[in-house]
C-alpha positions in Angstrom: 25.0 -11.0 106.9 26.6 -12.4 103.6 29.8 -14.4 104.1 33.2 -13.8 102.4 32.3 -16.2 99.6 28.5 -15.5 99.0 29.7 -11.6 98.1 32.1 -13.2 96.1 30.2 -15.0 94.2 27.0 -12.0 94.0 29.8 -10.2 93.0 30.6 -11.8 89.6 26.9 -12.1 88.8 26.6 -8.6 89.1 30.1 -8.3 87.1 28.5 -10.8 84.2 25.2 -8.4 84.1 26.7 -5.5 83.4 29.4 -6.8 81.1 28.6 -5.0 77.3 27.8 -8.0 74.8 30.8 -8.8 72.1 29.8 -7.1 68.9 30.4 -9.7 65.6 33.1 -8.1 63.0 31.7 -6.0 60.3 33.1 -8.6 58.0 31.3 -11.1 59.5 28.1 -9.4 59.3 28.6 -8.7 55.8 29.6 -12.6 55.2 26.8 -14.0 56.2 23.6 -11.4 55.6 21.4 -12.2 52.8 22.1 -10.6 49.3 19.9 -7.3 48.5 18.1 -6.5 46.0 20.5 -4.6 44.1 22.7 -7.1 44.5 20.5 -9.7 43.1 19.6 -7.8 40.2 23.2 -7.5 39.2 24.1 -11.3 39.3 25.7 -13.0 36.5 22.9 -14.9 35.5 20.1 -12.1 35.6 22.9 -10.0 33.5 22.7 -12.9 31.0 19.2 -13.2 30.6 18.5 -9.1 30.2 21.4 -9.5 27.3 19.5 -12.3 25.5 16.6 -10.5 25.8 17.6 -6.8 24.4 19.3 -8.6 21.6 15.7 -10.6 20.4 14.2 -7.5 20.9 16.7 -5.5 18.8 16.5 -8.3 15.7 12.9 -8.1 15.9 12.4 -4.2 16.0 15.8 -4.5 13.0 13.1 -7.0 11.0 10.1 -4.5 11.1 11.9 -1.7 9.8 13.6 -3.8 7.0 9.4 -5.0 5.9 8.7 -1.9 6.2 6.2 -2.2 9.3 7.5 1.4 10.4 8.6 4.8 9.6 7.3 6.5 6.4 6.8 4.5 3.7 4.5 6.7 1.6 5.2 6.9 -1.8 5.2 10.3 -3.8 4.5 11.4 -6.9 7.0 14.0 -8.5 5.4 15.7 -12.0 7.5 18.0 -13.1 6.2 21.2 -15.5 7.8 23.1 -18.1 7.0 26.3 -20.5 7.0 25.3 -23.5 9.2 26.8 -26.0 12.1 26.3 -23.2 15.2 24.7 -24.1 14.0 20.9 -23.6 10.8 21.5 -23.3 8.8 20.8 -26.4 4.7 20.1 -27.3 3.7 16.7 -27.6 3.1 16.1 -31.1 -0.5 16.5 -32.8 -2.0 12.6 -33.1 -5.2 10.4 -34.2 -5.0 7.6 -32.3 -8.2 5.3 -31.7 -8.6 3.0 -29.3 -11.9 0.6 -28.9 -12.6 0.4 -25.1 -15.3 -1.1 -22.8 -16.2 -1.2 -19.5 -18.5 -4.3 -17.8 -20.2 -3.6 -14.1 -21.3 -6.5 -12.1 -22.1 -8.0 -15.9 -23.5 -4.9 -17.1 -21.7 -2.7 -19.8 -21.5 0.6 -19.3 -23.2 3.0 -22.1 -20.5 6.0 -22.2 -23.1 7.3 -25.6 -24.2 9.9 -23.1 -23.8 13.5 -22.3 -22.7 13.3 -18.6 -19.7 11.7 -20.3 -18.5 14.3 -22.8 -15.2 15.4 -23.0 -14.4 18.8 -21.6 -13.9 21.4 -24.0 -9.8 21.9 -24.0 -9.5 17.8 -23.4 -7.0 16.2 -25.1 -9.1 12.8 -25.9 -12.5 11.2 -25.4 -15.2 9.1 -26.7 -16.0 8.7 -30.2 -18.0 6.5 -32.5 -20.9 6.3 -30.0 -19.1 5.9 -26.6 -17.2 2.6 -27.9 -13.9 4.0 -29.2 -11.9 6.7 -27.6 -9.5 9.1 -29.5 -6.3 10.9 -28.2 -5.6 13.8 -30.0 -1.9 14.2 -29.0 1.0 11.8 -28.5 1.7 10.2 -24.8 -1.8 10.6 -23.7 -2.3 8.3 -20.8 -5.5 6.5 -19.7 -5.6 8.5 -16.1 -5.8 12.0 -18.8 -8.4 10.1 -20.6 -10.6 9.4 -17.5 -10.2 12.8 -16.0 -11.2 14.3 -19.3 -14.5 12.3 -19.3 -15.2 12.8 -15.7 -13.9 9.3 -14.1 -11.0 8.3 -12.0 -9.2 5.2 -11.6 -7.3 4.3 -9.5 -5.6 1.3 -9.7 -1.9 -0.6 -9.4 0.1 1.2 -12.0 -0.4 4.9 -10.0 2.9 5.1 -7.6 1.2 3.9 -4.3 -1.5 1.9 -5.6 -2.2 -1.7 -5.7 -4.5 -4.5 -7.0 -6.3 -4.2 -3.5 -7.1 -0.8 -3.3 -7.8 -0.7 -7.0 -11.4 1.8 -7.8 -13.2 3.5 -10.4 -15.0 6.3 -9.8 -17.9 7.6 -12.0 -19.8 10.4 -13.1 -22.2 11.2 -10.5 -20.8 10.2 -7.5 -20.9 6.3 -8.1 -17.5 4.7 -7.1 -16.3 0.6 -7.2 -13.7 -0.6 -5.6 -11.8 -4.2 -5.1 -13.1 -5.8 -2.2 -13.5 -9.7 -1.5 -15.8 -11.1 -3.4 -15.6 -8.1 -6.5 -12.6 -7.7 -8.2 -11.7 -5.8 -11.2 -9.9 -7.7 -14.7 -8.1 -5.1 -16.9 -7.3 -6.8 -20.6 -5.1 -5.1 -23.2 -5.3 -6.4 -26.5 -6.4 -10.0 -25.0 -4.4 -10.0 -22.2 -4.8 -9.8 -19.2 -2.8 -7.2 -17.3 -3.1 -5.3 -13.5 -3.9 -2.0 -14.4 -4.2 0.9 -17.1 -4.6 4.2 -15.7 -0.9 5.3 -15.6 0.2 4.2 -19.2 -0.2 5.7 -22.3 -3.1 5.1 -24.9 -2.0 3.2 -27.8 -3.1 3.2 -31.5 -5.9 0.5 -32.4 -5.8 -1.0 -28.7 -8.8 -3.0 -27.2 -9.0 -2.5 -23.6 -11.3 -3.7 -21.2 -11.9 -3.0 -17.7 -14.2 -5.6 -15.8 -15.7 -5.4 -12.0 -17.8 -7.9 -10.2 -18.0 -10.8 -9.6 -17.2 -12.9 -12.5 -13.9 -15.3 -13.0 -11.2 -14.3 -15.6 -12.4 -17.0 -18.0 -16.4 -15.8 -17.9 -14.8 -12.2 -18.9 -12.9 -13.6 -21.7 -16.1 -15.6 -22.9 -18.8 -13.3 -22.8 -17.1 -9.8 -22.3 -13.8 -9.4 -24.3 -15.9 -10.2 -27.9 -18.3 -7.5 -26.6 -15.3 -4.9 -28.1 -15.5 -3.3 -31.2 -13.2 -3.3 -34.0 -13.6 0.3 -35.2 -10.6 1.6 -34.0 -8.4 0.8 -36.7 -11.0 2.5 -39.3 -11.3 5.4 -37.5 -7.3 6.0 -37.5 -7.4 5.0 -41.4 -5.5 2.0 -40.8 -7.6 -0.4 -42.9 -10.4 0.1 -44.8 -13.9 -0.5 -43.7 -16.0 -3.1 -44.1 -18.1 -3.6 -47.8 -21.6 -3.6 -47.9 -23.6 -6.4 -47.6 -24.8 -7.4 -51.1 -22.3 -4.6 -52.3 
């Protein structure tokens, strides 16, 4: 039998068992769990950082649209057409202009005194005086109408687009050159040297030139440039030809 005082004291064990724990205020809780993620991620300093970093990115991506590094940047070509006869349309006037013209290969010059380089029938210039001298037959003929009429194409920095890099000529048959690293081409007008031809117009009594390989500027000038007639200005009736020897 339990005395007075031992169920007393059984009792408030048995009271302290089944009393429900204090809960901690929410506030509390809230106080002193560790930050999420979320949380984290939206913190003054990481704020900062993402900031600094969009606006690099945004100067860079700024920078490589200004060079040019994206988007289109082709270039293109607008020819406009007319009927002649219109109002402001008007034929380009008959001509006889002469021009003496050579063109070296890796040292080699080029005989254009053959037949897979005559001009096509309804061409408005071509070769004369034995594949050294070309003629225009009408004012503003360009060097690009000249090649196409003889069956070659260049290609070279004065077409919109083009560049001293990607500079070629093409010839009859298939045969094409183009700048690469160790051959370049040398274009000379009249002496000098210049960076391209095809998209200008042919001049009266002009020497041109069009080196490729791999010779320097001042081997062309020595042992290319005097390979250039003079005949030009006799066959425009500029000056008068040279006497006979013993004449």
């Amino acid at each position: 039998m339990l005395t007075e005082q031992q169920r007393g004291v059984r009792g408030d064990w048995l009271m302290s068992r089944r009393a429900p724990a204090k809960r901690r205020p929410a506030s509390a809780q809230a106080d002193s769990a560790p930050p999420r993620f979320s949380q984290r991620l939206l913190s003054r300093p990481v704020l900062t950082t993402v900031a600094v970093v969009l606006a690099i990115g945004c100067g860079v991506l700024g920078y490589l649209v200004a060079a040019g590094k994206f988007g289109d940047n082709t270039k293109y070509l607008s020819i406009t057409s007319c009927t002649i006869g219109a109002p402001g349309c008007v034929a380009r006037a008959p001509a006889n202009i002469h021009a003496d013209f050579a063109v070296f290969i890796n040292g080699e010059q080029v005989n254009f005194d053959q037949s897979q380089y005559a001009a096509k029938p309804d061409a408005d210039s071509g070769f004369d005086a034995g594949g050294k001298t070309i003629v225009a037959h009408k004012q503003l003929t360009t060097w690009d109408s000249f090649f196409r009429s003889v069956g070659m194409q260049l290609s070279d920095s004065t077409v919109p687009g083009g560049s001293i890099e990607n500079t070629c000529l093409a010839m009859p048959g298939g045969a094409k050159y183009c700048q690469d690293a160790t051959h370049a081409f040398k274009f000379y007008v009249n002496g000098v040297k210049v960076d391209g031809i095809d998209n200008t117009n042919i001049n009266d009594l002009d020497g041109v030139l069009i080196s490729y390989g791999t010779e320097k500027p001042e081997q062309v000038v020595a042992n290319q440039l005097p390979k250039l007639t003079a005949q030009a200005c006799q066959l425009s009736n500029r000056c008068a030809a040279p006497a006979a020897a013993g004449g």
